[in-house]
Backbone as CSV, one residue per row, in Angstrom:
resi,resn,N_x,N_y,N_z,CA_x,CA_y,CA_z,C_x,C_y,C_z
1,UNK,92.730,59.171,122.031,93.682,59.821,121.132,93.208,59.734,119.681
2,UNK,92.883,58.371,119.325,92.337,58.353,117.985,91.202,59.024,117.921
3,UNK,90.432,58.692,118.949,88.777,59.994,118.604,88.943,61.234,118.466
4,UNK,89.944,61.880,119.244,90.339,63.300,119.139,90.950,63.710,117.748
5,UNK,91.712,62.631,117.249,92.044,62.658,115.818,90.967,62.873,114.716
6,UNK,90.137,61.983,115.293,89.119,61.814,113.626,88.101,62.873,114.022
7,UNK,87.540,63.282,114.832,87.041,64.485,115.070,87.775,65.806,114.893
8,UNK,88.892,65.743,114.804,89.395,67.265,113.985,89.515,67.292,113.043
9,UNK,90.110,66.016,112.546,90.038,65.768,110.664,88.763,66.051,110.383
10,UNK,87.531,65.988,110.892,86.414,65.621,110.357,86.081,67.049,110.459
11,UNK,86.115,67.840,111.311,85.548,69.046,111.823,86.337,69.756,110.261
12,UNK,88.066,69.552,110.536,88.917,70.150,109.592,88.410,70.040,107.859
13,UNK,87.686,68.576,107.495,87.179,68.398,106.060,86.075,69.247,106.414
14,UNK,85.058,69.457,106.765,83.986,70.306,106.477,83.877,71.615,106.410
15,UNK,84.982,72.479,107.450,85.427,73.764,107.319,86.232,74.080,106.380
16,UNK,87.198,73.304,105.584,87.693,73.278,104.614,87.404,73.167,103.234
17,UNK,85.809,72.384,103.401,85.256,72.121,101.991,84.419,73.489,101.928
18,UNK,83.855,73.736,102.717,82.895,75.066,103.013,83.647,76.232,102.535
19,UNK,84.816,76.712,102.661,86.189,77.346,102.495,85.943,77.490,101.538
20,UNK,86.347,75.820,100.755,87.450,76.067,99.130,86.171,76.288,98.503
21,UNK,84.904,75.561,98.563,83.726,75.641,97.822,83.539,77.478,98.097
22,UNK,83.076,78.347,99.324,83.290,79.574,98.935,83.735,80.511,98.329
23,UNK,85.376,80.037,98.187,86.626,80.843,97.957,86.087,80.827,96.499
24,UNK,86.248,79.381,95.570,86.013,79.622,94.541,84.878,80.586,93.738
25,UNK,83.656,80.295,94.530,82.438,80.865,93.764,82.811,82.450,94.168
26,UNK,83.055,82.683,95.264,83.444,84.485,95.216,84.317,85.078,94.594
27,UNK,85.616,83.830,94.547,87.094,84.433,93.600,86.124,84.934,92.264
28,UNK,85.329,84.198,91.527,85.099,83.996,90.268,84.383,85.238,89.886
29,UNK,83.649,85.736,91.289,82.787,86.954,91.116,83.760,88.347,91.057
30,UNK,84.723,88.377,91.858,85.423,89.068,92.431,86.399,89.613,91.150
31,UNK,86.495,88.622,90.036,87.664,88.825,89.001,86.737,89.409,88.136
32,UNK,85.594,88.974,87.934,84.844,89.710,87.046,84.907,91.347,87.377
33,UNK,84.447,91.576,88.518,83.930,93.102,89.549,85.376,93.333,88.386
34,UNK,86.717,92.583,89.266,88.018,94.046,88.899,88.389,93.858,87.428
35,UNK,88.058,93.199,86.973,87.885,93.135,85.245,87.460,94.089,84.525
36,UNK,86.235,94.199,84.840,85.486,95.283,84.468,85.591,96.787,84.615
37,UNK,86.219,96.808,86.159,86.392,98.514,86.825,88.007,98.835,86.055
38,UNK,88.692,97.760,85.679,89.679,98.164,85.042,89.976,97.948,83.369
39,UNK,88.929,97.610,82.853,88.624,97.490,81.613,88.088,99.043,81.422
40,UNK,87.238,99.872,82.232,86.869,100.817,82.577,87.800,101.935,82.739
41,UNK,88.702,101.820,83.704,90.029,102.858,83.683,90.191,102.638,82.463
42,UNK,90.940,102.139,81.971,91.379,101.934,81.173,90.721,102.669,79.907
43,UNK,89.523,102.414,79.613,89.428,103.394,78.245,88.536,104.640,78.784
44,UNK,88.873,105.075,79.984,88.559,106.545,80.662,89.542,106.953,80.216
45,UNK,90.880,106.270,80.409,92.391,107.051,80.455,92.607,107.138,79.053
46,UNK,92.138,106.368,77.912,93.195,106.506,76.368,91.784,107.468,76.183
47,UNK,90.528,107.629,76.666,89.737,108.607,75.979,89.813,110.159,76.505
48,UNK,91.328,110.120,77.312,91.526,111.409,78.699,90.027,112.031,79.307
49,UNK,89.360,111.255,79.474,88.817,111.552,80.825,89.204,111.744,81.859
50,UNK,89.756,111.141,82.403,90.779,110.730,83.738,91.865,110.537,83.463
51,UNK,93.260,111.362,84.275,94.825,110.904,83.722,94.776,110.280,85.084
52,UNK,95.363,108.521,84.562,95.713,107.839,85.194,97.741,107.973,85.500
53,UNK,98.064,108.324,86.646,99.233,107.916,87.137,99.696,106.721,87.345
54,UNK,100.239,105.786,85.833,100.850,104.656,86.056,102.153,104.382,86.614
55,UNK,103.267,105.188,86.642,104.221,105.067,87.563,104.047,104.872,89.174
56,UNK,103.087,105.811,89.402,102.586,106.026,90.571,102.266,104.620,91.552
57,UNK,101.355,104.200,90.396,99.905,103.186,90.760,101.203,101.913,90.837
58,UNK,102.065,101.845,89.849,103.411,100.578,89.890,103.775,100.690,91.063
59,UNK,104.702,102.052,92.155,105.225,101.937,92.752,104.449,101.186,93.956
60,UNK,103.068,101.881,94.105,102.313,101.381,95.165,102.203,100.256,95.402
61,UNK,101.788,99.163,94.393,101.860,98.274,94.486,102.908,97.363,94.287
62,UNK,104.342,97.890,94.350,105.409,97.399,94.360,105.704,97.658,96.184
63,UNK,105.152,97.998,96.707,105.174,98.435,98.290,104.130,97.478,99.080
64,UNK,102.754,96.903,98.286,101.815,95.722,98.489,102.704,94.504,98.983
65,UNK,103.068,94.176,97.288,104.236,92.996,97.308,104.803,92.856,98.323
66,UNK,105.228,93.881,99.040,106.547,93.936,99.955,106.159,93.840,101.367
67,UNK,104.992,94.154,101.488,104.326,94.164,102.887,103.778,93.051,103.099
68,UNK,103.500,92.226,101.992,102.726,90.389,102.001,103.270,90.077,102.224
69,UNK,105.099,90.262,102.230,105.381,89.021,102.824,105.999,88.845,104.158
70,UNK,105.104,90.027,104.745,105.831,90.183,106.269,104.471,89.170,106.971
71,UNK,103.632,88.558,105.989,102.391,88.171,106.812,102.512,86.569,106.546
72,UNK,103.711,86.032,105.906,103.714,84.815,105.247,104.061,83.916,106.844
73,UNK,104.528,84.330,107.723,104.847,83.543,109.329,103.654,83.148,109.660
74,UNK,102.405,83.860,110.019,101.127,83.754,110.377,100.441,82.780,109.750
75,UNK,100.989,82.016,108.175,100.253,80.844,107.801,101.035,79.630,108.330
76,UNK,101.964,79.716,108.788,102.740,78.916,109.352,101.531,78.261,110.991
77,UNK,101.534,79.195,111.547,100.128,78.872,112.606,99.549,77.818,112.259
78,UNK,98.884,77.782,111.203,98.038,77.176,110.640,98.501,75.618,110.192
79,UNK,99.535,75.388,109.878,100.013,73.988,110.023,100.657,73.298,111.166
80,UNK,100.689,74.270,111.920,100.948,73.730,113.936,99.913,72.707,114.037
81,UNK,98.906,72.795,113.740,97.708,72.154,114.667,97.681,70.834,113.016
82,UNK,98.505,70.003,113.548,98.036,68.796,112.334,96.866,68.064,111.946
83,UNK,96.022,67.349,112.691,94.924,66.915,111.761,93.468,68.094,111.633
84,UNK,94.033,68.956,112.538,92.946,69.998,111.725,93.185,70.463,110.372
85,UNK,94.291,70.781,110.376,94.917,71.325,109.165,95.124,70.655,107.837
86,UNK,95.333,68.786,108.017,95.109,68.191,107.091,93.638,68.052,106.657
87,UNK,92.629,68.373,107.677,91.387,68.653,106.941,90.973,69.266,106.725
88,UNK,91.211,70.242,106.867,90.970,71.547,106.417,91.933,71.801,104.887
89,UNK,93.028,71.358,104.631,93.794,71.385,103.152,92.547,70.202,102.096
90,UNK,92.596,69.361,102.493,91.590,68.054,101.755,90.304,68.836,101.825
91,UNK,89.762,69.564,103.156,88.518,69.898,102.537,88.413,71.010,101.564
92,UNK,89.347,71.763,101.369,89.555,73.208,100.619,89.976,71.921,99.214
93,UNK,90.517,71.265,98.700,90.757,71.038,97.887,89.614,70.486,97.161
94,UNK,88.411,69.672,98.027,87.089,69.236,97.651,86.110,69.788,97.038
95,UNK,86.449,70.967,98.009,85.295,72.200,97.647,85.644,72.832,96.377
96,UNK,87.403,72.963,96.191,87.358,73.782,94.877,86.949,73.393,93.699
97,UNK,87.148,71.872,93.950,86.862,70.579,92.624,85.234,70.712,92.506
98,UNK,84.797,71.160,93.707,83.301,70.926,93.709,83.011,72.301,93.274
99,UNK,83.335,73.327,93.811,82.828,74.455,92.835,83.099,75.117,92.017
């Protein structure tokens, strides 16, 4: 019982550090990319190149919002299975500190 324990924690810290250490270095890339493409709209639209539909573009993503949180049950899964999951939270938290 205890071996089965420390072998999922253990499995759970390394998939978790691998995770948070990923998550971060791609988040970081990822904000730049939409930074830029919308730093971009943006003075396409005040130089009318392109008419941007901002009512439009609000509602849509007022319909995003609304559909995320039909997916919020499915992380629930994910804390069923306990010492995977506590290592997998500790290893995501390692990795982010680490990257």
């Amino acid at each position: 019982m205890i071996g089965f324990f420390l072998k999922s924690l253990g499995i759970g810290l390394l998939i978790g550090f691998i995770l948070g250490y990923l998550f971060k270095k791609i988040s970081k890339i990822i904000v730049v990319v939409v930074a830029v493409l919308l730093i971009g709209l943006v003075l396409l639209g005040q130089n009318e190149i392109i008419n941007i539909g901002w009512l439009a573009l609000r509602e849509n993503s007022d319909l995003l919002v609304e559909q995320a949180g039909y997916y919020q049950g499915s992380i629930g899964l994910l804390f069923r299975n306990g010492p995977f999951s506590i290592g997998i939270i500790i290893g995501a938290i390692l990795g982010l500190i680490k990257g």
